[in-house]
PDB file with one MODEL, atoms N, CA, C and O in Angstrom:
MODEL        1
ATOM      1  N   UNK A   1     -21.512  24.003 -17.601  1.00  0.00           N
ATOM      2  CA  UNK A   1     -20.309  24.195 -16.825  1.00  0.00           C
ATOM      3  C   UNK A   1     -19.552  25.397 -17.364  1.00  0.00           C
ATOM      4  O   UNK A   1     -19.329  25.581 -18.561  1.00  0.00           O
ATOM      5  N   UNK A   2     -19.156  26.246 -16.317  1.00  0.00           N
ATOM      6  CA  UNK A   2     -18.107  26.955 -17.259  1.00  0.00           C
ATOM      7  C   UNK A   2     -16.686  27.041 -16.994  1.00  0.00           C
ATOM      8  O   UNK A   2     -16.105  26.285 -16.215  1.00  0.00           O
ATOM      9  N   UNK A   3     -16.015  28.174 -17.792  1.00  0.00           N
ATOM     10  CA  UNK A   3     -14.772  27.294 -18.284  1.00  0.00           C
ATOM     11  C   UNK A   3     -13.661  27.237 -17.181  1.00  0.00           C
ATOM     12  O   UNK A   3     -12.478  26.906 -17.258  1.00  0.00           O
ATOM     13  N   UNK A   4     -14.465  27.691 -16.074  1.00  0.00           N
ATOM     14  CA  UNK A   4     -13.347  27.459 -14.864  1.00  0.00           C
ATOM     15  C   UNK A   4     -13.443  26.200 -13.776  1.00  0.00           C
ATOM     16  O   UNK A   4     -12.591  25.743 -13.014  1.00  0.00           O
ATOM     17  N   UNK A   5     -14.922  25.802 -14.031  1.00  0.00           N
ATOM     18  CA  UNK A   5     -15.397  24.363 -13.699  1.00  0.00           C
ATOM     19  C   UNK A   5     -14.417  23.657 -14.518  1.00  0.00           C
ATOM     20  O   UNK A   5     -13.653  22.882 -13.942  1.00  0.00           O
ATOM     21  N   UNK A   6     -14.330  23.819 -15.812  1.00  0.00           N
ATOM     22  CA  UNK A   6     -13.530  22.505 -16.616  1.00  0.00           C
ATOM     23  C   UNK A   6     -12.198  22.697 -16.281  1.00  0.00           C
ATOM     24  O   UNK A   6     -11.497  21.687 -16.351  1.00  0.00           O
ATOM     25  N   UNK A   7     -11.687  23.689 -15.948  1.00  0.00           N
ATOM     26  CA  UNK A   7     -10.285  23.858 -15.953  1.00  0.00           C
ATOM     27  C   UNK A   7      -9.863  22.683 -14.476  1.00  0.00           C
ATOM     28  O   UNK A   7      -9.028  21.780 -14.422  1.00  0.00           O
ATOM     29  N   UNK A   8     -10.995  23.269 -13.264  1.00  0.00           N
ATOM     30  CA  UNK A   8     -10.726  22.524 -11.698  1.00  0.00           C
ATOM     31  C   UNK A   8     -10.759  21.308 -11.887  1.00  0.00           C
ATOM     32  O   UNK A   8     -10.094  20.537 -11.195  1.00  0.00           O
ATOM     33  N   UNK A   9     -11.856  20.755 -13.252  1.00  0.00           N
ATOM     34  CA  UNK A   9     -11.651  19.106 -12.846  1.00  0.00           C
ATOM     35  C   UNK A   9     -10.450  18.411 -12.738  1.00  0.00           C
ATOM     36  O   UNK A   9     -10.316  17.617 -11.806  1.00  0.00           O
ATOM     37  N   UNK A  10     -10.095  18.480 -13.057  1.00  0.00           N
ATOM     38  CA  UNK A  10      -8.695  17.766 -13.051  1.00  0.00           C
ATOM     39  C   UNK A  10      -8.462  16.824 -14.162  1.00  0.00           C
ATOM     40  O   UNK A  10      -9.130  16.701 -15.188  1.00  0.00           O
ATOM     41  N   UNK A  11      -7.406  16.179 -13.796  1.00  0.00           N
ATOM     42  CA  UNK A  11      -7.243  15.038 -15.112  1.00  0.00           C
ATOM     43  C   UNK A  11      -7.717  13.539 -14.341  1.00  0.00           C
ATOM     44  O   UNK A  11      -7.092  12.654 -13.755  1.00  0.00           O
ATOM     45  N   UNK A  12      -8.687  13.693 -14.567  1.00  0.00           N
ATOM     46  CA  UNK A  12      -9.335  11.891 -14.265  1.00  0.00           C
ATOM     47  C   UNK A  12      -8.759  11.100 -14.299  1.00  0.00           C
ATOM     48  O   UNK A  12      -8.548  10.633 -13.180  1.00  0.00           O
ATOM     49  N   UNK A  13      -8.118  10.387 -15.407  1.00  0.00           N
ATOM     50  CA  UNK A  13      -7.418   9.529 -15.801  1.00  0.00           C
ATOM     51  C   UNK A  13      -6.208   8.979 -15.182  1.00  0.00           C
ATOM     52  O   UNK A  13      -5.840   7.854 -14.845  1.00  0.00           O
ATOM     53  N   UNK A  14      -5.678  10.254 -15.145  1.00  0.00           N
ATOM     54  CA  UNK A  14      -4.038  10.505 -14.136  1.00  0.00           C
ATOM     55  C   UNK A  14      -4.845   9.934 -12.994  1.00  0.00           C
ATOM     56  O   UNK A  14      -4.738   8.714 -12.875  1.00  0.00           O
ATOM     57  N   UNK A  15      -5.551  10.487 -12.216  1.00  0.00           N
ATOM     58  CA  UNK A  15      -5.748  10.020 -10.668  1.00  0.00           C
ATOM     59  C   UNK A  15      -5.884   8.663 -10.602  1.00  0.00           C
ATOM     60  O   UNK A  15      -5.460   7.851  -9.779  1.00  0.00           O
ATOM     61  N   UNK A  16      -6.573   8.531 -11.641  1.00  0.00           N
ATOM     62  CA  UNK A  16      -6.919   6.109 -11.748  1.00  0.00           C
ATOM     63  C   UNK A  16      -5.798   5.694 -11.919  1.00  0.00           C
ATOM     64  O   UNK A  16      -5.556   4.706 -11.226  1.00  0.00           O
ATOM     65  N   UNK A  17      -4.848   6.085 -12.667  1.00  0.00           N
ATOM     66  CA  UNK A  17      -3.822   5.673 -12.967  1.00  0.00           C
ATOM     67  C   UNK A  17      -2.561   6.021 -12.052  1.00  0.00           C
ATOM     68  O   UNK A  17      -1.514   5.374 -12.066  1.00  0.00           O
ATOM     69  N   UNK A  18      -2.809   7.122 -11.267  1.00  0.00           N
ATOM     70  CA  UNK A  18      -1.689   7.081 -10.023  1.00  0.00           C
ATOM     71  C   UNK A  18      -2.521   5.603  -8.718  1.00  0.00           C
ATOM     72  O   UNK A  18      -1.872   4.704  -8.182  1.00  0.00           O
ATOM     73  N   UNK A  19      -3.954   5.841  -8.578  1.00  0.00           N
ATOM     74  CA  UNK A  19      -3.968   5.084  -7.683  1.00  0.00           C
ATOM     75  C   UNK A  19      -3.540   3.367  -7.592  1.00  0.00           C
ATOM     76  O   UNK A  19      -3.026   2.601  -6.777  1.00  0.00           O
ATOM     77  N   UNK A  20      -4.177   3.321  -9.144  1.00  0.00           N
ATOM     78  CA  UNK A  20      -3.934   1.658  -9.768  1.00  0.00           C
ATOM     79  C   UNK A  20      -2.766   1.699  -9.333  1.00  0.00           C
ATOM     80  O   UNK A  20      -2.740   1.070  -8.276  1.00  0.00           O
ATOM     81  N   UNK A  21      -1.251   2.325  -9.721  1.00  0.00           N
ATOM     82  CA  UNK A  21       0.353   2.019  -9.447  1.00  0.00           C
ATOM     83  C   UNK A  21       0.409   2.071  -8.282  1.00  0.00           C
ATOM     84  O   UNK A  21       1.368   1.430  -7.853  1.00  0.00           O
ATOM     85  N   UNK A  22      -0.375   2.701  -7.285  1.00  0.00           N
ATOM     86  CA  UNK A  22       0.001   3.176  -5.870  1.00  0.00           C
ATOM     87  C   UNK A  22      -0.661   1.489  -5.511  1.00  0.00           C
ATOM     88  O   UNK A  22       0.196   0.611  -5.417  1.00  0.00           O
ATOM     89  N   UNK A  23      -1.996   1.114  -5.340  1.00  0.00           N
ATOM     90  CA  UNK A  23      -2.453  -0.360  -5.001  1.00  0.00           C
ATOM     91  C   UNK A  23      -1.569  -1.447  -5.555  1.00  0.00           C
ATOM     92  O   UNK A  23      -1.329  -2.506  -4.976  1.00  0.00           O
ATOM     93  N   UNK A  24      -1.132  -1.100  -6.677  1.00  0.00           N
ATOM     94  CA  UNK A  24       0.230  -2.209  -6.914  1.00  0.00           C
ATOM     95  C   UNK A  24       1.677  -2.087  -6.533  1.00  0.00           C
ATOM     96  O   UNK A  24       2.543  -2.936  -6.746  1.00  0.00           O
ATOM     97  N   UNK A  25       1.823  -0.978  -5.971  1.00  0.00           N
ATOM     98  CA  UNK A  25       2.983  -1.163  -5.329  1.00  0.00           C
ATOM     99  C   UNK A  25       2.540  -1.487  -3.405  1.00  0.00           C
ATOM    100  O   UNK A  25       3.391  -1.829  -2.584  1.00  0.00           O
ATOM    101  N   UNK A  26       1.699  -1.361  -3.218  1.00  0.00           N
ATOM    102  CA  UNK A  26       1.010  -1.707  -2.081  1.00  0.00           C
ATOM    103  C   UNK A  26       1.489  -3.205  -1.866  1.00  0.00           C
ATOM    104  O   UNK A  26       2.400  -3.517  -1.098  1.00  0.00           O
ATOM    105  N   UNK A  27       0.732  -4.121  -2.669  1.00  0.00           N
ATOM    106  CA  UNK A  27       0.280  -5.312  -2.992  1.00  0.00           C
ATOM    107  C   UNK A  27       1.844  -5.781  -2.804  1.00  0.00           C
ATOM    108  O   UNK A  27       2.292  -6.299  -1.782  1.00  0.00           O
ATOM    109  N   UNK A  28       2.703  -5.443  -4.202  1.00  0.00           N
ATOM    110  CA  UNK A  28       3.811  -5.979  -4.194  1.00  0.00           C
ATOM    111  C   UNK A  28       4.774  -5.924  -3.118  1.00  0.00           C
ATOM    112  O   UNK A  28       5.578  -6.853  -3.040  1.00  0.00           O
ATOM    113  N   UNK A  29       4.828  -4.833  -2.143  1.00  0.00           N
ATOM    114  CA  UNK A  29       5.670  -4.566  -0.796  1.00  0.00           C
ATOM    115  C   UNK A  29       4.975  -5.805   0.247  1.00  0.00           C
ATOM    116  O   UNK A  29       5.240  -6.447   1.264  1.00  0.00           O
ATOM    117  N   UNK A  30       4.202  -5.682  -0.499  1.00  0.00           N
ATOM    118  CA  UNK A  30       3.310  -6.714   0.997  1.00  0.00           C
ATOM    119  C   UNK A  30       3.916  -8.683   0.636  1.00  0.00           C
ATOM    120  O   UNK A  30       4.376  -9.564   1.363  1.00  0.00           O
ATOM    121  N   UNK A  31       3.642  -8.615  -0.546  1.00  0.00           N
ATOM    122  CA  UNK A  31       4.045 -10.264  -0.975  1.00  0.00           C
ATOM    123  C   UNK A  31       5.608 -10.286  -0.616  1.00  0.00           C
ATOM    124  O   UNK A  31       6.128 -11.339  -0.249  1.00  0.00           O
ATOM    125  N   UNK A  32       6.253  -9.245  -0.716  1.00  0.00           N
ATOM    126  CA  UNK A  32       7.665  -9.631  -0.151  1.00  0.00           C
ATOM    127  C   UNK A  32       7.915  -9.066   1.453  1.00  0.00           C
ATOM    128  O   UNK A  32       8.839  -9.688   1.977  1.00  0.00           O
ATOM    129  N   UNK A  33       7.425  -8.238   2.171  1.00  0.00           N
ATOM    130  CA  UNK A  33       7.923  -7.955   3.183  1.00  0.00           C
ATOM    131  C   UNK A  33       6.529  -8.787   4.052  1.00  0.00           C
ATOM    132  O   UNK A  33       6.489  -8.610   5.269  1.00  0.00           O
ATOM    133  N   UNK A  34       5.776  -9.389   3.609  1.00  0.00           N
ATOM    134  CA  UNK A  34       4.570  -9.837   4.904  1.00  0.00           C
ATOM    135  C   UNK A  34       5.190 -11.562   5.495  1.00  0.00           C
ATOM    136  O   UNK A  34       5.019 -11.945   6.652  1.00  0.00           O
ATOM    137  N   UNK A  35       5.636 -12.085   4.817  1.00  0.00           N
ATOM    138  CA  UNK A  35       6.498 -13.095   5.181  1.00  0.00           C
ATOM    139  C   UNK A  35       7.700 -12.939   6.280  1.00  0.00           C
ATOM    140  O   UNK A  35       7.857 -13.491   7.368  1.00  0.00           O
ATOM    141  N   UNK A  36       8.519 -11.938   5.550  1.00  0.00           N
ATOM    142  CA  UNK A  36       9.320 -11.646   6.430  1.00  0.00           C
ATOM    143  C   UNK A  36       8.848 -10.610   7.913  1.00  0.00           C
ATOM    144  O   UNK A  36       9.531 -10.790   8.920  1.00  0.00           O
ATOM    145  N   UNK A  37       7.748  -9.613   7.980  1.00  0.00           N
ATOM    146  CA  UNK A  37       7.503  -9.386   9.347  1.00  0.00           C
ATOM    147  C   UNK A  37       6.547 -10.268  10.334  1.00  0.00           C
ATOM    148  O   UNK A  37       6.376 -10.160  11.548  1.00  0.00           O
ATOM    149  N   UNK A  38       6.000 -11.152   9.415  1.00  0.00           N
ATOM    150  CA  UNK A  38       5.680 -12.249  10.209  1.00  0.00           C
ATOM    151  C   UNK A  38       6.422 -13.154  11.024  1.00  0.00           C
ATOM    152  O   UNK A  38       6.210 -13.503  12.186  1.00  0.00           O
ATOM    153  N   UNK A  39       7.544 -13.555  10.039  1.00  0.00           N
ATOM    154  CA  UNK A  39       8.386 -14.184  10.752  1.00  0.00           C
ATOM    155  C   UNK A  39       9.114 -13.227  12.288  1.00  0.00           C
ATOM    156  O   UNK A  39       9.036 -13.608  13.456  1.00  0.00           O
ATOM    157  N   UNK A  40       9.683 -12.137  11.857  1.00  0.00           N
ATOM    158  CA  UNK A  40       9.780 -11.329  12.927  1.00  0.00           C
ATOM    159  C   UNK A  40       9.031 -11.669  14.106  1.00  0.00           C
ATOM    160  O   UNK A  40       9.511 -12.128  15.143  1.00  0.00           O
ATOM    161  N   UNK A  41       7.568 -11.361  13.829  1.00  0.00           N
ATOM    162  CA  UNK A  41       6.685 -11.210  15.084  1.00  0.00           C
ATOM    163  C   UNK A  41       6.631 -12.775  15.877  1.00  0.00           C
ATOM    164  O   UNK A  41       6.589 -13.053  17.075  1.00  0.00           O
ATOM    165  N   UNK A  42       6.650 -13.598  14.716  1.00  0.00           N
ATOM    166  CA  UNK A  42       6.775 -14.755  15.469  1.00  0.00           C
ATOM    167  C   UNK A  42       8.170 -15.000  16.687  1.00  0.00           C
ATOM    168  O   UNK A  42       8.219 -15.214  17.899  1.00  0.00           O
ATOM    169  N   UNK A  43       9.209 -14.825  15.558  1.00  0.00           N
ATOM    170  CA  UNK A  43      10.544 -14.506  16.703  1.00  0.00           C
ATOM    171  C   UNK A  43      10.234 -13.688  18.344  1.00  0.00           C
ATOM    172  O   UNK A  43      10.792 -13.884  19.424  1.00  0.00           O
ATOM    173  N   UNK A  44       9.128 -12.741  17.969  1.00  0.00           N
ATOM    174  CA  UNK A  44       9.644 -11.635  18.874  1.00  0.00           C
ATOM    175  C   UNK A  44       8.335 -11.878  20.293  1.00  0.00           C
ATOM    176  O   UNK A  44       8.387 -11.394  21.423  1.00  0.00           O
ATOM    177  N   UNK A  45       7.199 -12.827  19.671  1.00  0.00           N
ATOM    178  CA  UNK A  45       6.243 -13.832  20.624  1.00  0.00           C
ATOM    179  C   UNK A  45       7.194 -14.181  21.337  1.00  0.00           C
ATOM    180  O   UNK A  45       7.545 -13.734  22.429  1.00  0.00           O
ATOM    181  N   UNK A  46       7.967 -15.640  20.227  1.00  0.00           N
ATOM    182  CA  UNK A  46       8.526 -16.828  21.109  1.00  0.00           C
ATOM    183  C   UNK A  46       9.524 -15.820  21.886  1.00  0.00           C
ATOM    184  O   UNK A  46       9.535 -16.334  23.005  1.00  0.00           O
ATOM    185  N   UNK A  47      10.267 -14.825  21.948  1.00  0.00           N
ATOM    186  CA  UNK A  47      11.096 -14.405  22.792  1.00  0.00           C
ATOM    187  C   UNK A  47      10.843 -13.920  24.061  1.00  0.00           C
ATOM    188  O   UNK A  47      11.509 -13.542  25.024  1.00  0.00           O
ATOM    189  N   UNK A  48       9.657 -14.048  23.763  1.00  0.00           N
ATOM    190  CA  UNK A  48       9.008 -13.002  24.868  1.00  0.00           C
ATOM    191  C   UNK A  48       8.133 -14.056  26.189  1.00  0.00           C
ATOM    192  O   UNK A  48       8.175 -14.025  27.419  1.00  0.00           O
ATOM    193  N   UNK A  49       7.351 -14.968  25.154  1.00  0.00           N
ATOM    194  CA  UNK A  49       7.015 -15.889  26.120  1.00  0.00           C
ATOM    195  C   UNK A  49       7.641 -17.143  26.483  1.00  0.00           C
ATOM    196  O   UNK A  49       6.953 -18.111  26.809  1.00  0.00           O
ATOM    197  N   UNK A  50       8.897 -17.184  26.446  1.00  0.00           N
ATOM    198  CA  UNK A  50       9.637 -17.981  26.272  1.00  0.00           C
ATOM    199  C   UNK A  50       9.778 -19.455  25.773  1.00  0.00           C
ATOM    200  O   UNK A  50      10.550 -20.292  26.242  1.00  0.00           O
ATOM    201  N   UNK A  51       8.841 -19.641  24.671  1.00  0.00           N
ATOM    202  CA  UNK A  51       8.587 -20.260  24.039  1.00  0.00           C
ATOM    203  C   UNK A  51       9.889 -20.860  22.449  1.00  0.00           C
ATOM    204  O   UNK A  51      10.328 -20.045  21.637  1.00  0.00           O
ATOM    205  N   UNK A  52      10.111 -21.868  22.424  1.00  0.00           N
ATOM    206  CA  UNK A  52      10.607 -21.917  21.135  1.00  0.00           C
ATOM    207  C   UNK A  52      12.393 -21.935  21.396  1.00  0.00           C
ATOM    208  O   UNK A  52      13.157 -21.978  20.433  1.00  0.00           O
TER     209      UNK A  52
ENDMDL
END
């Protein structure tokens, strides 16, 4: 390799480690907001088919 190949790789590590925080903040938005837009959608069914 030469030394401009090593320079482009990048930092490996950083990228695992931005994605790991990025999938856990994923995860965590979801355990608190998937309840609540569920409930929404349910509201916004029964409103619609006049159900409920």
């Amino acid at each position: 390799m030469t030394e401009t190949a090593e320079a482009e790789r990048g930092d490996v590590p950083g990228w695992v480690l931005v994605t790991l925080m990025t999938a856990g903040l994923v995860v965590a938005l979801w355990a608190v907001a998937g309840p609540l837009l569920e409930d929404a959608f349910r509201q916004a069914i029964s409103s619609v088919t006049g159900q409920g």
